[in-house]
N, C-alpha and C positions, 0 to 999 in steps of 0.2 A: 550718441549723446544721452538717448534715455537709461540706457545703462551706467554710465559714468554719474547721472543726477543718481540712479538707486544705491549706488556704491557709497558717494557722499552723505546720504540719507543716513544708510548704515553705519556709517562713521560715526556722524552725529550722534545716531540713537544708542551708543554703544551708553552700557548703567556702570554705575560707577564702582560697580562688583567686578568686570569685566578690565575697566581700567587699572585696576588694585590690582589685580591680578597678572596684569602684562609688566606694571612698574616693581614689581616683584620678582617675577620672570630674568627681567634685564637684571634686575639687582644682583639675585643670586648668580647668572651668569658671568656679569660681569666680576663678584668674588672670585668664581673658580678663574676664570682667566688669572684676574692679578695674584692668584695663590700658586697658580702656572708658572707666569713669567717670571716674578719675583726671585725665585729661589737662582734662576738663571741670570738675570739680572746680577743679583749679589754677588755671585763666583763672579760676573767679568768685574765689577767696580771693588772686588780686593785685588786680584789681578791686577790693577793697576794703580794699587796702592802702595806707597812706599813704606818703610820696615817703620820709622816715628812716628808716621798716623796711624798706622793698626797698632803698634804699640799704646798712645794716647787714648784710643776710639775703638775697640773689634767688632764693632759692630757698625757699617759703612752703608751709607745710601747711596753716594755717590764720593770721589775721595775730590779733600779741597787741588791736591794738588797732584794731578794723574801724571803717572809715568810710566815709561816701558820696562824698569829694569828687569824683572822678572820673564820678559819674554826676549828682552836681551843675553841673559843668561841661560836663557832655552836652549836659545839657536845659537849658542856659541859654538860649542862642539858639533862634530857631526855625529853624532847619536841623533838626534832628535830626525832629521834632514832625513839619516839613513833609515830610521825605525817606519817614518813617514811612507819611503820609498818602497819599504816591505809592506807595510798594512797596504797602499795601494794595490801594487801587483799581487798579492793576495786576493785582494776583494774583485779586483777586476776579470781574473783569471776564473777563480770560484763563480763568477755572478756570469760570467759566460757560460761555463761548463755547467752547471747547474741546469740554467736557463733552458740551453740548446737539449738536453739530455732528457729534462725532463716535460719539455714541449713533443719530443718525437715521441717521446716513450706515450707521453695520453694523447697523440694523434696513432700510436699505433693501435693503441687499447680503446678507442672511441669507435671502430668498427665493428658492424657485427658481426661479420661473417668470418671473425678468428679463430681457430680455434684454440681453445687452452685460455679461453678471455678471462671466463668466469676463476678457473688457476689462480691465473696472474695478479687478480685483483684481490682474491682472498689472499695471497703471499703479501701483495704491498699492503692491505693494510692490518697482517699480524704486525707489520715492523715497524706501523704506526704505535701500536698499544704496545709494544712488547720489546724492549732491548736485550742484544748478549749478555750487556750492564760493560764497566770499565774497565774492568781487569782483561778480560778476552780482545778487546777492539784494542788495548794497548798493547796486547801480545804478538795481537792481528798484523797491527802498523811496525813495531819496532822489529820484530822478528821475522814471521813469514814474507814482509813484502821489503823490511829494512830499511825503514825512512825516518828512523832517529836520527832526528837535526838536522832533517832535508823538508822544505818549503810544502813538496806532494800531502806531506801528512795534514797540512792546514787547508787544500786546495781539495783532493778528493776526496777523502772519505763521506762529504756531504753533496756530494755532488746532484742525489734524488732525492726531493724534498715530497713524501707523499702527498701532506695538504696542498702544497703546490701543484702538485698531479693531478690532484681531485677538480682544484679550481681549473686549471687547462682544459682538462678533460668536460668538463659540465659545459666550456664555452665552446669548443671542436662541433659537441656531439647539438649543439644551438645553431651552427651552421648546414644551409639548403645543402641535401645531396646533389643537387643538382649541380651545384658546383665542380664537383670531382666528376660526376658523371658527361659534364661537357668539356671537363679539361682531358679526361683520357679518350672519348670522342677524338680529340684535337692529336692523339697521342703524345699526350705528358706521361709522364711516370709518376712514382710515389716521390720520389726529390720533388718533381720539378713542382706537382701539386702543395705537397708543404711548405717552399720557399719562393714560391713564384706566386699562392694563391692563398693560402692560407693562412701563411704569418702576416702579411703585410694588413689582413683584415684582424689579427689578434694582434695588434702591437698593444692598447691598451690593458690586454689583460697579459700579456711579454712583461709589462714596463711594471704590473703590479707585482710578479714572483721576483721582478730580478728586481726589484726595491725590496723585496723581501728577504731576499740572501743577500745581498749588500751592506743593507746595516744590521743584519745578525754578523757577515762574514767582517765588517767592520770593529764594530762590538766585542768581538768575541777575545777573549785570552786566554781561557784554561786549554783548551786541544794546545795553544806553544809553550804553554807552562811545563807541559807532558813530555812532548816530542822535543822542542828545542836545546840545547845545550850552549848555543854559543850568542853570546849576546848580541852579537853581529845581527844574526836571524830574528832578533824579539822583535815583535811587529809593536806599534805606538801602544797599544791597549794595557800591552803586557806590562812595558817599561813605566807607565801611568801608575797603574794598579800596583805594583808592587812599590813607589815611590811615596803614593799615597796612603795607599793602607798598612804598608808596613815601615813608611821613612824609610828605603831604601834608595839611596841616590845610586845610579850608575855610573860604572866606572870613570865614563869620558867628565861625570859630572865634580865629583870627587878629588879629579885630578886638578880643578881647575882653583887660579887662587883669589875669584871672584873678578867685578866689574872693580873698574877706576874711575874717578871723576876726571875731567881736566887739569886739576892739580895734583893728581898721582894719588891722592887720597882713596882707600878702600872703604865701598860701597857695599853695604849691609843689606843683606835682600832682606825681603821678607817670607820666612818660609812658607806659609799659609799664601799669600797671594804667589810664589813660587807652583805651588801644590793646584792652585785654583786655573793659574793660566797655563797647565798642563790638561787640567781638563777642556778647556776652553777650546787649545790644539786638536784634540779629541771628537769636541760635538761640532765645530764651527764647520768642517765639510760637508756633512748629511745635513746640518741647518740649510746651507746655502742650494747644497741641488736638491732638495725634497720640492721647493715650492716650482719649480720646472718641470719637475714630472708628475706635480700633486692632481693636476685634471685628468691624467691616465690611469693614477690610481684610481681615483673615485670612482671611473667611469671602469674600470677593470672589475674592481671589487662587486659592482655593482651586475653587470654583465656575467660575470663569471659563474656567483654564485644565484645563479634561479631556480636549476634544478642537478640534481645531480645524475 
């Protein structure tokens, strides 16, 4: 109780320098949020504006009369469905392989007693600071291993992410020796210690690298721009980016001789909210599972990096 009266106290006695100061705080905060959200806000509410009011108004707060046509036109064809189906199995396939690869690689390198440690870690991080550059890695991929216009060239070549090794490795080398020391006691092995004892206590910093390849392996479109040749293969990003930034429609889209009303009348998109609810397609997945895994980031990021 007497605690609670000094806290009130303190409230009270707070000067009026002190309050200026907090109402300022939120103020400017609260800016940067609405400078945040806004821009994301606009792409969805032209999105689902129709081609007369963006014609009348381009500039849209909310539209008086929302519609779908533009994401009806999306998903008309299966380009979009299929491109969808590839950026997934892409990201999913990557954010495993990545994950698993480079979780054992800094449980391998988190021991002392390796040898070739000290090696290993100056190798991984020349290849931090230092690339072949792009001409080599594409000669690397399309020639030597021959995965022009095959799926592998978007999936491995990233498969070790150093910073991600680093942060593994700093939270491994945080965990009691005694843990391994009484799991080989028990006779585990090096398996059975990493996925029986190990991983299950590093899921939060697991859940921060593979939210990290995810929405870079998400994200990403120049490696299909390279490798891919057939539009079948383009993953969402690509098919996006090249529609937006260059007005390029794809084929399936091109070919189509637009929506109809109920009276056979043709429906006029609008290409900008067209353009807008492709991005939308785009961010609306990592919006929706970021805030499900956002307490394991925190807590990953946080753990991860104490010491290296």
């Amino acid at each position: 109780m007497e605690k609670t009266r000094r806290t009130e106290k303190n409230r009270i006695r707070r000067s009026f320098g002190e309050r200026l100061f907090n109402a300022c705080n939120v103020t400017l905060f609260a800016l940067i949020v609405l400078l945040i959200i806004f821009p994301f806000f606009n792409i969805v509410a032209i999105s689902l504006t129709s081609n007369a009011e963006y014609m009348r108004e381009p500039f849209i707060i909310w539209p008086k009369q929302p519609t779908l046509e533009a994401y009806q036109y999306m998903f008309a064809t299966p380009l979009i469905p299929r491109s969808y189906g590839v950026t997934l199995l892409i990201t999913v396939s990557a954010t495993v392989l990545s994950t698993l690869i480079t979780s054992m690689l800094a449980y391998g390198l988190c021991r002392g007693d390796l040898r070739g440690q000290k090696f290993f870690m100056i190798y991984l991080l020349i290849t931090m600071f230092f690339s072949g550059g792009l001409i080599p890695n594409y000669y690397n991929i399309t020639r030597t291993l021959g995965w022009s216009n095959n799926l592998l060239a978007l999936i491995v070549p990233n498969s070790v992410s150093v910073f991600n090794f680093i942060v593994v490795r700093s939270f491994f080398r945080q965990l009691p020796a005694s843990l391994e020391e009484s799991a080989r006691i028990d006779g585990a092995n090096e398996f059975t210690i990493l996925f029986r004892i190990i991983y299950p206590l590093s899921i939060p910093t697991l859940a921060t690298i593979a939210m990290f390849v995810a929405v870079g392996t998400w994200n990403s479109w120049f490696a299909a721009m390279l490798y891919m040749r057939d539009e079948k293969l383009y993953p969402l990003q690509l098919i996006v980016r090249n529609f937006v930034v260059h007005e390029s429609r794809p084929a399936d889209m091109q070919n189509l001789e637009g929506l109809r009303d109920a009276a056979g009348n043709r429906i006029f998109l609008n290409e900008a909210g067209l353009k807008m609810a492709c991005a939308v397609a785009t961010a609306l997945p990592m919006v929706i599972i970021y805030p499900f895994i956002q307490k394991y980031f925190e807590k990953g990021m946080t753990i991860g990096a104490v010491k290296g």
